[in-house]
C-alpha positions as CSV (number, residue, x, y, z in Angstrom):
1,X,-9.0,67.5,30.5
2,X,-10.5,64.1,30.5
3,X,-13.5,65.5,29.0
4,X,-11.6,67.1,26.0
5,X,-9.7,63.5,25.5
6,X,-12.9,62.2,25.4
7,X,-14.4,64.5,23.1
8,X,-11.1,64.4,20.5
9,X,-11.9,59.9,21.0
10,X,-15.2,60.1,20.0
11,X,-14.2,62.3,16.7
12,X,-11.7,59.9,16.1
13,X,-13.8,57.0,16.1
14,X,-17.1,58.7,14.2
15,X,-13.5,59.8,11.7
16,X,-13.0,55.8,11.3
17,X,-17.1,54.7,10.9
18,X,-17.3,57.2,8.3
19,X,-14.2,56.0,6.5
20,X,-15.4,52.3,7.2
21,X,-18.9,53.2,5.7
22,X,-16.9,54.9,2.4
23,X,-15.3,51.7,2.3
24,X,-18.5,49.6,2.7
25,X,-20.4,51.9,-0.1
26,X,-17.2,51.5,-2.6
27,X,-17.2,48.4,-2.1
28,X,-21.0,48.0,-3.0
29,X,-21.0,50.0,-6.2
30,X,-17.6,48.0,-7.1
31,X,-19.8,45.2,-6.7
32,X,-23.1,46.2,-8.2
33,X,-20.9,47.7,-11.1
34,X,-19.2,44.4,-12.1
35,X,-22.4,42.2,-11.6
36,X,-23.9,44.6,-13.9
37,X,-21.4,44.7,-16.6
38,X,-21.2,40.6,-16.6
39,X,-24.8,40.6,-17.1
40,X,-24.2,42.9,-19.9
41,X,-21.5,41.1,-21.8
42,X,-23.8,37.6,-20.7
43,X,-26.8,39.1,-22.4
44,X,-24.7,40.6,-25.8
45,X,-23.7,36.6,-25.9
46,X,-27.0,36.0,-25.4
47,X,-28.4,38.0,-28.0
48,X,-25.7,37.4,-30.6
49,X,-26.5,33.9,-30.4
50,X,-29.7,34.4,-30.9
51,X,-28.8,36.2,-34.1
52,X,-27.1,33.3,-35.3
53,X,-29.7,30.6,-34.0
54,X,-32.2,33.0,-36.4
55,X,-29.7,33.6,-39.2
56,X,-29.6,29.8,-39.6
57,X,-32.7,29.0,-39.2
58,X,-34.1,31.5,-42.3
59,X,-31.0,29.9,-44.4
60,X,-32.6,26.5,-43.3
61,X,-36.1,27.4,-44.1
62,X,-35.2,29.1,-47.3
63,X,-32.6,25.4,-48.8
64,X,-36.2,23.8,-47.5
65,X,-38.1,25.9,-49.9
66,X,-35.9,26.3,-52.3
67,X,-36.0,22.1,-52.4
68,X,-40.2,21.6,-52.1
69,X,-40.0,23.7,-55.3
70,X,-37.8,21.7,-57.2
71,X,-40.2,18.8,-56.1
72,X,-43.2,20.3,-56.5
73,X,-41.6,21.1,-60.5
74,X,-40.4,17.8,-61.0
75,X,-43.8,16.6,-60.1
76,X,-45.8,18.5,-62.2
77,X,-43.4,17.5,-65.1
78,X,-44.2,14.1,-64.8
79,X,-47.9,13.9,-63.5
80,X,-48.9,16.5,-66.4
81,X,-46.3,17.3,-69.0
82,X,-44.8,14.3,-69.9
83,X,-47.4,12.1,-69.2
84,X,-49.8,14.5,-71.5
85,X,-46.8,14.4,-74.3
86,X,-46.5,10.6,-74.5
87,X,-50.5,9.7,-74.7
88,X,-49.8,11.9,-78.0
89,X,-46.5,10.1,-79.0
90,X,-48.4,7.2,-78.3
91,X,-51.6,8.2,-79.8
92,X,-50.0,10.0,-83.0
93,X,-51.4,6.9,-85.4
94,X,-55.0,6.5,-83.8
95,X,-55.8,10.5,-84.2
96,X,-56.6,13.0,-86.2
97,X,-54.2,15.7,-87.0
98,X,-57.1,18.4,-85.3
99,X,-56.7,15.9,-82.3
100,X,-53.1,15.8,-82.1
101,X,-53.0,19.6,-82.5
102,X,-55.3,20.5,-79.6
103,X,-53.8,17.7,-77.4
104,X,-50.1,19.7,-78.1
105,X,-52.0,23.1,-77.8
106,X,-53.2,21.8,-74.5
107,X,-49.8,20.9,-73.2
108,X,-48.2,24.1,-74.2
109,X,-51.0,26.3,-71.8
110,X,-49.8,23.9,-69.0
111,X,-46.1,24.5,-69.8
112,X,-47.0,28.2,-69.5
113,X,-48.9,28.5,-66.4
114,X,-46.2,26.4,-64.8
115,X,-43.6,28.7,-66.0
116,X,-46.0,31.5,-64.6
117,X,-46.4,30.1,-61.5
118,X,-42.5,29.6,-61.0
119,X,-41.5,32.8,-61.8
120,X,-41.0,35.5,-59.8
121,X,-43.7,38.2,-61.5
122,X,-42.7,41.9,-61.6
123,X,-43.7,43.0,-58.2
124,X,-43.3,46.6,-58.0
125,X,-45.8,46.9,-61.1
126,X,-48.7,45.1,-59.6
127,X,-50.8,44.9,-56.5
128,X,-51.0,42.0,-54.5
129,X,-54.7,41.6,-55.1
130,X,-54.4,41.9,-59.1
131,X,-51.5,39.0,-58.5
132,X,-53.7,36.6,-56.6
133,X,-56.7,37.2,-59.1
134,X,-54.7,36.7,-62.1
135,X,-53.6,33.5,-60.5
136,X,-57.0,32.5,-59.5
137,X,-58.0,32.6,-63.2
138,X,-56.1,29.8,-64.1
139,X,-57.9,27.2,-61.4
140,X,-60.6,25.4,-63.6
141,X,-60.9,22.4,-61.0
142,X,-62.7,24.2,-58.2
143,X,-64.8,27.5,-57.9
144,X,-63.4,29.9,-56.2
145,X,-64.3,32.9,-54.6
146,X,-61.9,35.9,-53.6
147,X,-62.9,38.8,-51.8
148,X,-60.3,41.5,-51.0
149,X,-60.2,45.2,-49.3
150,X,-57.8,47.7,-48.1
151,X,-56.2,50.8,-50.5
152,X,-52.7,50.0,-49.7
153,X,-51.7,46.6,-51.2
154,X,-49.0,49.0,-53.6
155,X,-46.9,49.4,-50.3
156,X,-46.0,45.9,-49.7
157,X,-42.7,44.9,-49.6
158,X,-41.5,42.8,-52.6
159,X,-41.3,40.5,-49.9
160,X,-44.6,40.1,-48.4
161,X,-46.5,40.3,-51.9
162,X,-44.3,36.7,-53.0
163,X,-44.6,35.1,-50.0
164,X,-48.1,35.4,-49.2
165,X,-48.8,34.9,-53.0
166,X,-47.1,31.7,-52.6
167,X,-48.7,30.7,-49.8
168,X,-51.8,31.2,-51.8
169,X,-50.6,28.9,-54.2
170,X,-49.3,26.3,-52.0
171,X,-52.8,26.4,-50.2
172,X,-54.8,26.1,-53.7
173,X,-52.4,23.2,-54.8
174,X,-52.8,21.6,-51.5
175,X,-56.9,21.5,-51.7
176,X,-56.8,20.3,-55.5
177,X,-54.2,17.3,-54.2
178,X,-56.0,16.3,-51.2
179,X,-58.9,18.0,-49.5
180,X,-61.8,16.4,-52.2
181,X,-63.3,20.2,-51.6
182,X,-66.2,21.3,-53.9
183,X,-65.4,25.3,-52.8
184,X,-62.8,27.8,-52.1
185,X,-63.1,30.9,-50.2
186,X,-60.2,33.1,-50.1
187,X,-60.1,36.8,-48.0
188,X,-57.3,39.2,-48.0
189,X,-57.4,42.8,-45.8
190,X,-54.6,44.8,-46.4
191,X,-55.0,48.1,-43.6
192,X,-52.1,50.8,-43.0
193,X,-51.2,48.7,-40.1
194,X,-51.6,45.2,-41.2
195,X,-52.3,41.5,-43.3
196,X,-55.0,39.3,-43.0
197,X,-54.8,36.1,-45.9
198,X,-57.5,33.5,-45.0
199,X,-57.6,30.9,-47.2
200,X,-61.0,28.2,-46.3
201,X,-62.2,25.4,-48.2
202,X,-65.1,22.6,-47.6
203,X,-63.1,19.4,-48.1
204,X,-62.3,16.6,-46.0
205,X,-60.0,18.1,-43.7
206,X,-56.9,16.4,-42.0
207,X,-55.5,16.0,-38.7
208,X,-52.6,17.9,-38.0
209,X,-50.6,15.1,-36.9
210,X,-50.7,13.1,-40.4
211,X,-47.9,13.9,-43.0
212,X,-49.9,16.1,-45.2
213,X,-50.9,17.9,-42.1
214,X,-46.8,18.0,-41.0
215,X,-45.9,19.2,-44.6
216,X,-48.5,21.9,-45.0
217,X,-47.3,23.1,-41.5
218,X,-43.4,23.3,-42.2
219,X,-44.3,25.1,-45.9
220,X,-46.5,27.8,-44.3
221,X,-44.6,28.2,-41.3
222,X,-41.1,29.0,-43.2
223,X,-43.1,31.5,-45.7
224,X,-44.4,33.4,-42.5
225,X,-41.1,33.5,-40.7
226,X,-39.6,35.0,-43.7
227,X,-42.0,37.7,-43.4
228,X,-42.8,38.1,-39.3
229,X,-45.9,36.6,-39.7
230,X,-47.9,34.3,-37.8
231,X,-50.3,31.6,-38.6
232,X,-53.2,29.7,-37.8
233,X,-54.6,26.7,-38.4
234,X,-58.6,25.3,-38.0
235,X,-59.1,22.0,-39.5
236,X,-60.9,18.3,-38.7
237,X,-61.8,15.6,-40.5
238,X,-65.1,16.1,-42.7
239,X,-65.1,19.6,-41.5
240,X,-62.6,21.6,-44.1
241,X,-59.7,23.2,-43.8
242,X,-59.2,27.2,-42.8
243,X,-55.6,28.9,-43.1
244,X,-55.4,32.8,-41.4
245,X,-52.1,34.1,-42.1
246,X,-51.4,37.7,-39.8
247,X,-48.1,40.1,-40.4
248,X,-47.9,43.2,-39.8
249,X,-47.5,46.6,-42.4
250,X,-44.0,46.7,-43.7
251,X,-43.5,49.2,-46.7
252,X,-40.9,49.6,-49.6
């Protein structure tokens, strides 16, 4: 008898640890459950912030470009344009009508490479290549020299083809304004799978600190971000500048 009221005790009691230890491993998922769905909801905040940290940054970057072109418009207006057209206001009684005609055909070529450089050119009928060389063929100031390869420049985006042909011209302007360079070399690889732009000249270089430096950085780096791109920079004083720009494949 005190061996079957033993026996019934200890089925009892292993009845209770079992119940304790469902108790114990309810608990535990309960737990594990509700950490794991607060880190959930923490990283969706997370993430969504980050979506709006990004969305506001392009919009920045894009007001900031948006503004260096109206400058860079307004400049080359007064530096070339007008200055060009009052030397022949000013000049109309001193010259020749042959003179005055060639100084007016003169300014109306500038007029229409700025326009051409401003506007948007039709990019789904030409290759990114044939852009930058029709471009190049404008720049009497300094030689230079373009080598391209790749068979799949006609699958850029719209996208990539404007932005890494403005970065082109925002490189050549920048050597012409400031590096004192006697040569330009410019290389572009287009590959199934990526971009290579490297844009190198042989002026007097800059340090990266200095406000040319600081505005040639903020330009490039908000055309690259617009395209996923990256960018590097090699460049000291007296020893030239060189410009890589990377991104990877993205088609229509």
């Amino acid at each position: 008898m005190p061996y079957r009221e033993n026996q019934n005790l200890a089925v009892v009691l292993w009845i209770w640890i079992g119940i304790g230890l469902l108790f114990l491993m309810t608990l535990f998922i309960t737990v594990l459950t509700t950490t794991y769905l607060k880190s959930i909801k923490k990283n969706k905040r997370k993430v969504m912030q980050m979506v709006r940290n990004t969305q506001t940054e392009c919009w920045e970057n894009t007001l900031y470009i948006q503004e260096k072109d109206r400058e860079r418009l307004a400049e080359e207006l007064h530096d070339n344009i007008i200055s060009r057209l009052n030397l022949i206001r000013l000049n109309t009684a001193s010259k020749s009508v042959n003179e005055l005609s060639q100084d007016i055909r003169v300014s109306m070529q500038l007029i229409r490479e700025l326009s051409h450089n401003l506007t948007p050119p039709d990019l789904d009928d030409i290759e990114l290549p044939d852009l930058i060389t029709d471009y190049l063929e404008q720049v009497e100031d300094i030689p230079v020299v373009f080598h391209h390869s790749g068979s799949h420049g006609n699958r850029l985006s719209s996208s990539v083809k404007l932005n890494v042909f403005r970065i082109v011209q925002e490189l050549i302007s920048n050597v012409l304004k400031h590096a004192q360079a006697t040569k330009i070399e410019i290389r572009l690889r287009i590959s199934t799978q990526y971009l290579v732009l490297t844009v190198k000249d042989n002026g007097c270089g800059f340090k990266t600190g200095t406000q040319y430096g600081g505005i040639g950085l903020r330009n490039i780096k908000s055309r690259t971000q617009q395209i996923n791109a990256i960018y590097k920079l090699k460049t000291k004083p007296e020893k030239g500048t060189q410009w890589m720009i990377l991104t990877a494949f993205k088609s229509n």
